[in-house]
C-alpha positions as CSV (number, residue, x, y, z in Angstrom):
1,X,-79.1,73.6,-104.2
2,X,-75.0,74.3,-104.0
3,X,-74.6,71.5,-106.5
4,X,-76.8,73.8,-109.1
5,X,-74.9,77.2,-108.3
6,X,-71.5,74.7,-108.7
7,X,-73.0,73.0,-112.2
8,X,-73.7,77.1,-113.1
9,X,-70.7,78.3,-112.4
10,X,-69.0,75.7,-114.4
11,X,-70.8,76.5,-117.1
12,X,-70.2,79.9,-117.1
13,X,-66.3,78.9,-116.9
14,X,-66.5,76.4,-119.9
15,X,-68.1,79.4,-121.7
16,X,-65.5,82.0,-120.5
17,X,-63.2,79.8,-121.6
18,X,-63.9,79.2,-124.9
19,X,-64.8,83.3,-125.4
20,X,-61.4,84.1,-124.1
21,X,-59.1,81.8,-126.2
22,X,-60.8,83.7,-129.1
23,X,-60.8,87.0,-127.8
24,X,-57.8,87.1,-125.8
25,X,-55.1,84.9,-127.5
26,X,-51.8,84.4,-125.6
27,X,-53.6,85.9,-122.6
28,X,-56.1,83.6,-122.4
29,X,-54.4,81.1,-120.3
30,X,-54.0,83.7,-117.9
31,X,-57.8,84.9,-117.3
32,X,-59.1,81.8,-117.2
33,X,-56.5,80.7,-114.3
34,X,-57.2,83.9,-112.6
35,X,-61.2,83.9,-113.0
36,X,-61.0,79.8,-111.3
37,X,-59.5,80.9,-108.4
38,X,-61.6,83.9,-108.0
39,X,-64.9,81.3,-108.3
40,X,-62.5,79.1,-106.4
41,X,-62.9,75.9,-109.3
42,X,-60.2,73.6,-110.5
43,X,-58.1,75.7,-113.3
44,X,-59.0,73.6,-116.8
45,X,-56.1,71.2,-117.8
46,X,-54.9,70.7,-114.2
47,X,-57.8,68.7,-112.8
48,X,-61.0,67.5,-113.7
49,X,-63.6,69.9,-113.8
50,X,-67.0,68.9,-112.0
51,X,-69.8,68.3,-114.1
């Protein structure tokens, strides 16, 4: 069941993601970082994410 809310909440991040580096520009960086440690997943482009 954990591995489903995990698969979600990547998701979620991967879609954050790509809405923030169009809405947010030189910021975007930022929110993402902020928003993986918040859900307390890997920051995109320093490890893997799990899929």
């Amino acid at each position: 069941m954990i591995v489903y809310v995990e698969r979600d909440l990547v998701d979620f991040l991967r879609l954050v993601t790509a809405r923030a580096a169009l809405y947010l520009g030189d910021h975007a960086n930022r929110v993402t970082a902020a928003l993986c440690r918040a859900l307390d997943l890997p920051v995109p482009g320093t490890s893997a994410l799990r899929s």
